[in-house]
C-alpha positions as CSV (number, residue, x, y, z in Angstrom):
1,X,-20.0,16.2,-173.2
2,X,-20.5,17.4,-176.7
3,X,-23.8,19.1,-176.3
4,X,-25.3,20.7,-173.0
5,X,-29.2,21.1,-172.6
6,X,-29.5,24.7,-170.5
7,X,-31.5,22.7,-168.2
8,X,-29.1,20.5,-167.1
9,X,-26.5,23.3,-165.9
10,X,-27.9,23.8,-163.0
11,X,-27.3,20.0,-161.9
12,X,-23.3,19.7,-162.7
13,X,-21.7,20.9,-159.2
14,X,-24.5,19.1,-157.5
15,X,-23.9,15.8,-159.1
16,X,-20.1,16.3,-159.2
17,X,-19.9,16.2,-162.4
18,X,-16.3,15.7,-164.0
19,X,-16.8,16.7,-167.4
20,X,-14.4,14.7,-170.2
21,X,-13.7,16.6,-173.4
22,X,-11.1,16.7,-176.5
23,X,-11.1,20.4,-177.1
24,X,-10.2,19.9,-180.6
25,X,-13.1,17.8,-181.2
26,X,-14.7,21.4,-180.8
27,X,-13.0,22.6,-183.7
28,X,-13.0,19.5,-185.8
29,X,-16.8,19.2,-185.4
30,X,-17.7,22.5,-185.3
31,X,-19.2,22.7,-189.5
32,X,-20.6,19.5,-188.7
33,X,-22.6,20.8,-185.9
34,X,-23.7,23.2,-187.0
35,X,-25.5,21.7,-189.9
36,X,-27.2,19.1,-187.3
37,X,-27.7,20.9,-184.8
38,X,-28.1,24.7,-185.5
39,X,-28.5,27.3,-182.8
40,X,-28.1,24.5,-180.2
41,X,-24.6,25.1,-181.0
42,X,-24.0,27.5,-178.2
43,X,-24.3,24.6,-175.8
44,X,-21.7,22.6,-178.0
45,X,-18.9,21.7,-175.5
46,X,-19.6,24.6,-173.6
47,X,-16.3,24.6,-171.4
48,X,-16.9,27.8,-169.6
49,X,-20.7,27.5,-169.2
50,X,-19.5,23.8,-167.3
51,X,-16.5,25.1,-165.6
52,X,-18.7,28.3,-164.2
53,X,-21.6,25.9,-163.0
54,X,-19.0,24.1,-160.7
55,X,-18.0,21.5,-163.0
56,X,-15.2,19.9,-163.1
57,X,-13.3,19.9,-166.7
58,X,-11.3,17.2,-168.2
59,X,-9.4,17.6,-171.2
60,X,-7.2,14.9,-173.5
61,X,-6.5,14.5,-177.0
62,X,-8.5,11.4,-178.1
63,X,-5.6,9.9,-180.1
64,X,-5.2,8.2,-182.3
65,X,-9.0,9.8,-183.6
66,X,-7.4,13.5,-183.2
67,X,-3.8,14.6,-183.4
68,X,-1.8,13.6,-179.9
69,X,-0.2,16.9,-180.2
70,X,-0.8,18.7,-176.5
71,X,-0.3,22.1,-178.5
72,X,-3.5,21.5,-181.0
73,X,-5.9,20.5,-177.9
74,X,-5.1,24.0,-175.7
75,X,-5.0,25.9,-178.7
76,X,-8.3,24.9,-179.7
77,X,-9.4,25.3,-175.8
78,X,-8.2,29.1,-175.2
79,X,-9.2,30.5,-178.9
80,X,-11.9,27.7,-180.4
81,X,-10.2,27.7,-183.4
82,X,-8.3,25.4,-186.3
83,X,-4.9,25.9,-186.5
84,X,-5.5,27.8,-190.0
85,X,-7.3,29.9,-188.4
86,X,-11.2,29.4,-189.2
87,X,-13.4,30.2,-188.4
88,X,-11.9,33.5,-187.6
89,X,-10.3,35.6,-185.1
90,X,-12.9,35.4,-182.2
91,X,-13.2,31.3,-182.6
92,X,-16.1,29.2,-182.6
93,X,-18.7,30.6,-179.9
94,X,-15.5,32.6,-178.0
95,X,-17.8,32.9,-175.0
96,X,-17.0,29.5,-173.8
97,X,-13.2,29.8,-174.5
98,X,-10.8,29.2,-171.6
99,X,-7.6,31.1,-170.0
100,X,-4.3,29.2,-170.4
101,X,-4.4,28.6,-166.9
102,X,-7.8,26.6,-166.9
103,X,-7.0,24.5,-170.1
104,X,-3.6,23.5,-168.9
105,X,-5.9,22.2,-165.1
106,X,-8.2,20.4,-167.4
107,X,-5.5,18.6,-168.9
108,X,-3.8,18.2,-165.9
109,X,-5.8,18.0,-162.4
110,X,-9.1,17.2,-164.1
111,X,-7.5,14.0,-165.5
112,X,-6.3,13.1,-162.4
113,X,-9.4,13.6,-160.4
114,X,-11.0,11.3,-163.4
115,X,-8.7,8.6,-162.3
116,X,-9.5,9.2,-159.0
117,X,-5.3,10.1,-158.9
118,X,-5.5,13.8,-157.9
119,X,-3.6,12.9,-154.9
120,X,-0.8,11.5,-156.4
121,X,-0.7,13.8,-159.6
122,X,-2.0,16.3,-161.4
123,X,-0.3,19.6,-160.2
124,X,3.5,20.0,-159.2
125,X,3.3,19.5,-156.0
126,X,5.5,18.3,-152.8
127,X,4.6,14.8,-152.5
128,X,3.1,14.2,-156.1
129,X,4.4,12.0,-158.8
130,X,6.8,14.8,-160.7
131,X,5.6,14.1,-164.5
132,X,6.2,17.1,-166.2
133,X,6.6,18.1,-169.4
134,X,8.8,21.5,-170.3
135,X,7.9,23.5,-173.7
136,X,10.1,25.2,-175.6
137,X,8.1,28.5,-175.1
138,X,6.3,29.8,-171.8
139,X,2.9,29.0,-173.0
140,X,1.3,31.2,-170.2
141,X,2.9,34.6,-172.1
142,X,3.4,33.6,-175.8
143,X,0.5,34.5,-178.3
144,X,-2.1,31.9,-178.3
145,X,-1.3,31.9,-182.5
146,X,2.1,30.6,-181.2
147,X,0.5,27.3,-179.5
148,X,0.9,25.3,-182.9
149,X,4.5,25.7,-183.1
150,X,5.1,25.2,-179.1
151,X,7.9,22.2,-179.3
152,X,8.1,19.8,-176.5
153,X,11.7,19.8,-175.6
154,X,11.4,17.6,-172.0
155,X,9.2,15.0,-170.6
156,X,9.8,14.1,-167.0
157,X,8.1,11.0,-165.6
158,X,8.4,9.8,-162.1
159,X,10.7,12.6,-161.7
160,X,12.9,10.9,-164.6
161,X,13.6,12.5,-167.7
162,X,11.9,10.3,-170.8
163,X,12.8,12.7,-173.4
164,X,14.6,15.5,-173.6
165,X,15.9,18.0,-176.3
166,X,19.2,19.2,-175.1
């Protein structure tokens, strides 16, 4: 959902609307938009607008068209901006921007209800697939700034480590 007509918000919950988005597309198209399509910007993937109306959110990285980097997507999703920092301190429309805690769901449990999975995955829970993956920093209390340099030191799938760092 790139661009939201304020009519339509009304109608997500009730349609159950699961809502897929790159939040770095946000960023990467965000000059681009506004050229095309002006002040119908502040409808341009409108996370919290969506998430507020009962929406569900679903966040990836659309690799290999944008960077696979998890770090560059929830960056973009908590402060709407480029990693260099434009287009300046308050992001790109920071009304719609996120808390840490509902970017990491979208890229977690959103996917999985996509798949129709959230059952089997999607939050660390007893019972769930344990696929996990363990940053170098605690991304919940660092600096969004700090995102970008966020290593991935561990990846656990199916409760087995894939990759690890130490």
């Amino acid at each position: 959902v790139q661009l939201l007509h304020p009519d339509d918000l009304h109608r997500l919950a009730a349609l159950n609307v699961v809502a897929s988005m790159q939040p770095i597309h946000a960023t990467s198209d965000m000059v681009m938009a506004a050229d095309y399509w002006g002040s119908r910007t502040q409808f341009a993937y409108a996370w919290r607008t969506m998430l507020d109306s009962g929406a569900v959110l679903a966040f990836g990285s659309d690799a290999p068209v944008e960077p696979i980097d998890p770090m560059l997507g929830l960056y973009a999703a908590v402060t709407r901006r480029r990693p260099d920092g434009t287009p300046g301190p308050d992001g790109w429309h920071p009304e719609q921007k996120l808390t840490m805690a509902e970017a990491v769901r979208a890229f977690t449990w959103g996917t999985a209800v996509t798949a129709g999975q959230a059952h089997l995955s999607g939050t660390i829970t007893p019972g769930k697939f344990a696929d996990l993956t363990i940053f170098s920093q605690d991304i919940f209390t660092i600096s969004p700034d700090d995102l970008p340099g966020t290593a991935i030191d561990g990846t656990v799938v199916g409760g087995v480590f894939r990759h690890r760092t130490w």
